[in-house]
N, C-alpha and C positions, 0 to 999 in steps of 0.2 A: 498511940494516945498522947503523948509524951509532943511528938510533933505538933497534932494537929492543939495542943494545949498553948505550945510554944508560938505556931504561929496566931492564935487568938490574939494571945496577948501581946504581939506586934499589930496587929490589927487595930485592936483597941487603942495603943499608945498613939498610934498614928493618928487617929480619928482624933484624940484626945488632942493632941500638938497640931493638929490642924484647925480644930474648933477655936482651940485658944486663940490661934494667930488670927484668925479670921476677927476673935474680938477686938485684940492690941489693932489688929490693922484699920479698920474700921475710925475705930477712936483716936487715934493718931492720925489719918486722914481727914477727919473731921478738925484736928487740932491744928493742924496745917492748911489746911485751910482760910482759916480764922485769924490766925494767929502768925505763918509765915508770907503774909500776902508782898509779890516781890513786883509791883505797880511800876512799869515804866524802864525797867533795867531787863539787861540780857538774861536769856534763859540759861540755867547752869542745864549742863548735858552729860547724860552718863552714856557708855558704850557698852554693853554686854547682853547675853553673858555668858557666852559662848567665844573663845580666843582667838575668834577670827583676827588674820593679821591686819583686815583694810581696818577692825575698828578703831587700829593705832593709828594709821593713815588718819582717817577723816578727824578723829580725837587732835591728834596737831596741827591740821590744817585751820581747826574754829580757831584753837589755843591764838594764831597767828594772827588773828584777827580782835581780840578780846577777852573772847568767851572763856568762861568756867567750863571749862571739858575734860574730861578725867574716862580712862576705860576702867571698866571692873568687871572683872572676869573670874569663873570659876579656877580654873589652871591655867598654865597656856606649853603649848608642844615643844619640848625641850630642841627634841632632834633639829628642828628647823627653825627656830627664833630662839630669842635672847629674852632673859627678864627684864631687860630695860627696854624692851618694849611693851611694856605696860604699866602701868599705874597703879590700882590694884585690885589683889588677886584673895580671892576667899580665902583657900587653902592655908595662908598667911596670917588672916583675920580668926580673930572669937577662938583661942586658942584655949578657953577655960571650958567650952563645952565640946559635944561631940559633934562630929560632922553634921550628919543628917541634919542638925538644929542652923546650922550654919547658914541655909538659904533664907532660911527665916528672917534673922537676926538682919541679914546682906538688905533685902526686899525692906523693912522697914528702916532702917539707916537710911536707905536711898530716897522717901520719901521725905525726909527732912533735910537733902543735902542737894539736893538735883529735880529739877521742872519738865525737863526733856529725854525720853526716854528712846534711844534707840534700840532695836531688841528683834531675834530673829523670830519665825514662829515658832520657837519653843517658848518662846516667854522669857520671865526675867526671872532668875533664877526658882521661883518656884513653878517652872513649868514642868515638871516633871513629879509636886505632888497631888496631892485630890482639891487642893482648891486655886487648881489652873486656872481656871473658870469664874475667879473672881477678881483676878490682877486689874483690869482693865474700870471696875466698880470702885477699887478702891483706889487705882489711879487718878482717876476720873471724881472720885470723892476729892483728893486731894490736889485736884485741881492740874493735873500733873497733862502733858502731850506724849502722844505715840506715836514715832515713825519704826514702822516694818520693813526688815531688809531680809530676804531671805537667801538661804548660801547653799542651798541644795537637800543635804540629807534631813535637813530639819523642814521642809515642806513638799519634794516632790512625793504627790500619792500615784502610783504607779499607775493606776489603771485612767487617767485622767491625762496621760500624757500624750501627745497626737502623734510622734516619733517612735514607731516599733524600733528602729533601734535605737535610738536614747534609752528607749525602756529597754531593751534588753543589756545594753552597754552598763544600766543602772542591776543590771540585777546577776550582771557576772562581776559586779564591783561590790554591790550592796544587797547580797540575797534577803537579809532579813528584815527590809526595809519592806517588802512584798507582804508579807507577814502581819502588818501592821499599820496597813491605810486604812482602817477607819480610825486610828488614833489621832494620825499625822492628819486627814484630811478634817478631822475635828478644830484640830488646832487651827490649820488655815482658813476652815471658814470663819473662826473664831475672831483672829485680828482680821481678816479680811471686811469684817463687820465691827470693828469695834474699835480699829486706829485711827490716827487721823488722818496720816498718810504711808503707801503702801507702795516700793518702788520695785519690783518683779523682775526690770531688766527683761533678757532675751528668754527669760522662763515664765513670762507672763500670760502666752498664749497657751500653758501649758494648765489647764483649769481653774487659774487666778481669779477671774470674772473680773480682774481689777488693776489698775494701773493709775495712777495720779499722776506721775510723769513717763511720756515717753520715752525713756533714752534706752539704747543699747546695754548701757553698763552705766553705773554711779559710782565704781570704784576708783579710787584714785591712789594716786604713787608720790612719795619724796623723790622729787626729781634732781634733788641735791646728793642723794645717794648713788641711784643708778641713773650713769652716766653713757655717754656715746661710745663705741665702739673705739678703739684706736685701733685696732687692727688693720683696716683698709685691705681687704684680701683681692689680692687678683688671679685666685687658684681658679681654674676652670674644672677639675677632677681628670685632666692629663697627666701633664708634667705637677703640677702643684696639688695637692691635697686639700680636698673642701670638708670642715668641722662640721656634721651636721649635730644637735645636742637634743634630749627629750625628757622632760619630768615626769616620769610616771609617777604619781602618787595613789592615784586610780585607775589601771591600767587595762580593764575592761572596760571602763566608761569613757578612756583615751584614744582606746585603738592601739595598746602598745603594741603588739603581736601581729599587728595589719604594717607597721610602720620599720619592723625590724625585718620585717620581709621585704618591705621595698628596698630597704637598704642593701640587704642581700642579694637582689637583684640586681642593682645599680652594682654592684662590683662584680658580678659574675658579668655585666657588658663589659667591665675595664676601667670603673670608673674607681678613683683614689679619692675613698673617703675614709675617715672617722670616727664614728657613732658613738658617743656620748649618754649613758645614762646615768640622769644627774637625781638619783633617786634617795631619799633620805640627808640632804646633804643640806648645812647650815645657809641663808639666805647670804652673809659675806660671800661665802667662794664662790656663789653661784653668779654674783654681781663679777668677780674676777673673772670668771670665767666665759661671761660674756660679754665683758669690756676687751678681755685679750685673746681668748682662742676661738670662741664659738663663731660659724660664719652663717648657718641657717638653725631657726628652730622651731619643732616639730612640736605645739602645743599638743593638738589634740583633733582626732579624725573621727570619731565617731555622734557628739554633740551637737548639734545646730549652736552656732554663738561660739564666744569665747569666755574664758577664766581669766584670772590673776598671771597668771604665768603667762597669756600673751601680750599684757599690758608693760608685762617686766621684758619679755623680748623689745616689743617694738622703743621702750624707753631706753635701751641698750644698743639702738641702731639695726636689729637684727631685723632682718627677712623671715616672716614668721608664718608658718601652717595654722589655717584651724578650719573647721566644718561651714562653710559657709553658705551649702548649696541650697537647703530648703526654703525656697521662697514663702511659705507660708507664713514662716518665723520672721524672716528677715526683713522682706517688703513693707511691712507697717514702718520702720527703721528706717529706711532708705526714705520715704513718700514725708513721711511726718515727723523725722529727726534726722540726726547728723554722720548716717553710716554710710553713705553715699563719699562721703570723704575718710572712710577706713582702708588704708593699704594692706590688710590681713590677705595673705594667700588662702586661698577656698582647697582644701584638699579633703579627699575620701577614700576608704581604702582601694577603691577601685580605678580612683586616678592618681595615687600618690606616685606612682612611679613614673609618669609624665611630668606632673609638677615638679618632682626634686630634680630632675633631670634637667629640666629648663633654667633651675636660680641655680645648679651645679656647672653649667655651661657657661653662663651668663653674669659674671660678675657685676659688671656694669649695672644691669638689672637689679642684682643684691644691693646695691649699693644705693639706686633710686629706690628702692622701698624700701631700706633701712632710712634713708633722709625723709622720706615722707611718714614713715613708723613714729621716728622721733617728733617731727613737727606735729601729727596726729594726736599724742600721748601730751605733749607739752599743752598745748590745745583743748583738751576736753578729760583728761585725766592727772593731770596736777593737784597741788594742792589750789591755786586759784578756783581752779575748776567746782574740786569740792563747794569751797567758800561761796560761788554763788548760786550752786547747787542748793546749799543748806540751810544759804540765807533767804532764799525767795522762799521753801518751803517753812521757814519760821515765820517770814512776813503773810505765810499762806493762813498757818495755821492760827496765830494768835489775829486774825481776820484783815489785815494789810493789802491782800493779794486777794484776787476773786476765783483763780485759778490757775493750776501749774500745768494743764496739759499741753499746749503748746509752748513748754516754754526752751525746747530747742526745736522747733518748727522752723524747718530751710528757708524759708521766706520772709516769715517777720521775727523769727526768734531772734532777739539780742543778743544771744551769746552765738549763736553758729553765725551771725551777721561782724562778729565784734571786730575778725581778722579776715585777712584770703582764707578761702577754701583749700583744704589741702588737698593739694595737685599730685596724683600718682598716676601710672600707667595701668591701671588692671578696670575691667568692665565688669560692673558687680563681683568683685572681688575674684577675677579669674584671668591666669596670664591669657591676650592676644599676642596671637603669632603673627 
């Protein structure tokens, strides 16, 4: 009795702290409206909120150009970044009340501080209470923009995936994510209907209905940070030793266990490697470590597409793995954007032990798709990259632009026109012999 008392009146509190805000928020949008009209000058932009590390990325690449850009995030992941990668952080903020009340407070600050709202499909920090469902009302009251970026666990709904193993690679990484698609697939339909623009990347075919730009990936990298390789290996896996490296962070959704078996194999022929598991480890070492030892690396075998961590190989000079074989996924990419000039090695667990064997042999080879890696990333994942990425989608949205979907189209897009096409050796992303 005592419980079910207990939880009432959590219930009730909630309801109560949710009604209220819904008033404050409302009338505050209405007040900004009115009263902060910002005619003719740049949009200020917030990133969160959620600690994704590109929101620090794309946050300094506007900063470089003008813009009021600032991320604000909930926390952000000690193990593997730094607090001076970010701006700011809730946990930090409204130290006079309790958490819970915290997103509240974050959510209407923002509507007086920022016009642009980047934000994954969970929403902006009140995506996670009962009045998820109104953020976009009162953004939209408040005259406020929304661009949608999603980073995986906050919108793949499993049963909508077309990839049996993506989906399965998803649910020996993320079993209780299964558990819970009709929440997550609420939410996406949710901005998928209610943003202004929606950038999906290589998970767009995966029940999005929607894409406003085509590109592979909209992530971008400090190219001032990670740097080219200085190593210059000439180890064949003979006489000299080849460094192969792998981030597990998601190791069912990776393929790690498919990838430590190849490696095992490749040395039961004779072959002198390395192997590298560079899991939990701060984002410095990981930059040292593949400016000076690493020679191949093994993103991820299980996936269609790539993540973060290939964009960080290939800006590191490094010859880099990732899933590249599903035409279903990748063909739109190649026809109607710029992945026709990505030098990413196509591997699976079925043929990894060919491929490593090939860039283990083959220095020379490592070497021509470490220079085409870097030119590629320099190219279309920069911080430039970003800047004209985010700048056509704001001439998009405040009505400048009529539309962004070809706007890396091989043939008239201006930005895949702007330099040479990057020149490497692989035929849809696969060594010829």
């Amino acid at each position: 009795m005592f419980i079910s008392t207990k939880n009432l009146i959590l219930k009730l509190a909630i309801w109560m702290v949710s009604n209220l805000f819904v008033i404050i928020a409302f009338f505050c949008a209405l007040y900004v409206n009115f009263f902060f009209k910002r005619i003719g000058k740049k949009p200020r932009i917030v990133w969160g909120s959620d600690p994704i590390i590109n929101n620090s990325y794309w946050s300094k690449s506007m900063q470089q150009i003008g813009y009021i850009s600032e991320t604000f995030t909930t926390d952000f992941y000690s193990l593997i970044n730094k607090r001076s990668d970010w701006d700011i952080i809730l946990s930090e903020k409204y130290n006079w009340i309790i958490y819970p009340l915290k997103p509240y407070f974050a959510f209407i600050e923002c509507l007086f501080k920022y016009d642009l709202f980047v934000l994954p499909f969970n929403g902006f920090f009140v995506g996670f209470t009962p009045v998820r469902f109104l953020q976009d009302k009162i953004l939209k009251l408040a005259n406020k923009k929304i661009i949608v970026i999603p980073y995986g666990s906050d919108s793949y709904v499993y049963r909508r995936i077309r990839s049996t193993s993506t989906l399965h690679g998803l649910m020996m990484s993320y079993p209780r994510s299964s558990r819970v698609q009709n929440k997550i697939a609420k939410n996406v339909d949710y901005w998928i209907k209610n943003a202004d623009v929606v950038l999906p990347g290589t998970m767009g075919p995966d029940g999005f209905g929607r894409w406003d730009v085509l590109a592979p990936s909209s992530l971008c990298i400090d190219l001032n940070l990670w740097s080219k390789s200085i190593k210059n290996s000439v180890a064949d896996g003979k006489e000299m030793k080849v460094v192969i490296a792998h981030c597990p962070n998601h190791k069912g959704f990776k393929g790690s266990e498919f990838i430590e078996r190849a490696i095992c194999t490749l040395k039961e022929e004779g072959y002198s490697i390395e192997y590298l598991i560079l899991e939990k480890v701060q984002n410095n070492e990981i930059r040292r470590l593949f400016n000076e030892h690493v020679d191949i690396l093994v993103e991820q075998i299980i996936c269609t597409g790539h993540g973060f961590n290939a964009i960080e190989g290939m800006a590191s000079g490094l010859p880099t793995i990732s899933n590249l074989e599903n035409e279903d996924y990748i063909l739109p990419f190649r026809r109607w954007s710029f992945f026709n000039e990505c030098p990413l090695v196509s591997g699976t667990p079925e043929n990894l032990v060919d491929v490593l064997r090939k860039l283990i042999s083959r220095p020379e080879l490592r070497r021509e798709l470490g220079r085409a890696g870097r030119e590629y990333v320099e190219k279309y994942h920069g911080f430039d990259s970003a800047q004209y990425l985010f700048t056509n989608i704001i001439n998009y949205i405040y009505g400048k632009k009529d539309s962004l979907i070809n706007l890396y189209h091989p043939i008239f897009g201006d930005y895949t026109n702007r330099s040479p096409k990057i020149k490497h050796p692989l035929v849809n992303n696969r060594i010829i012999d």
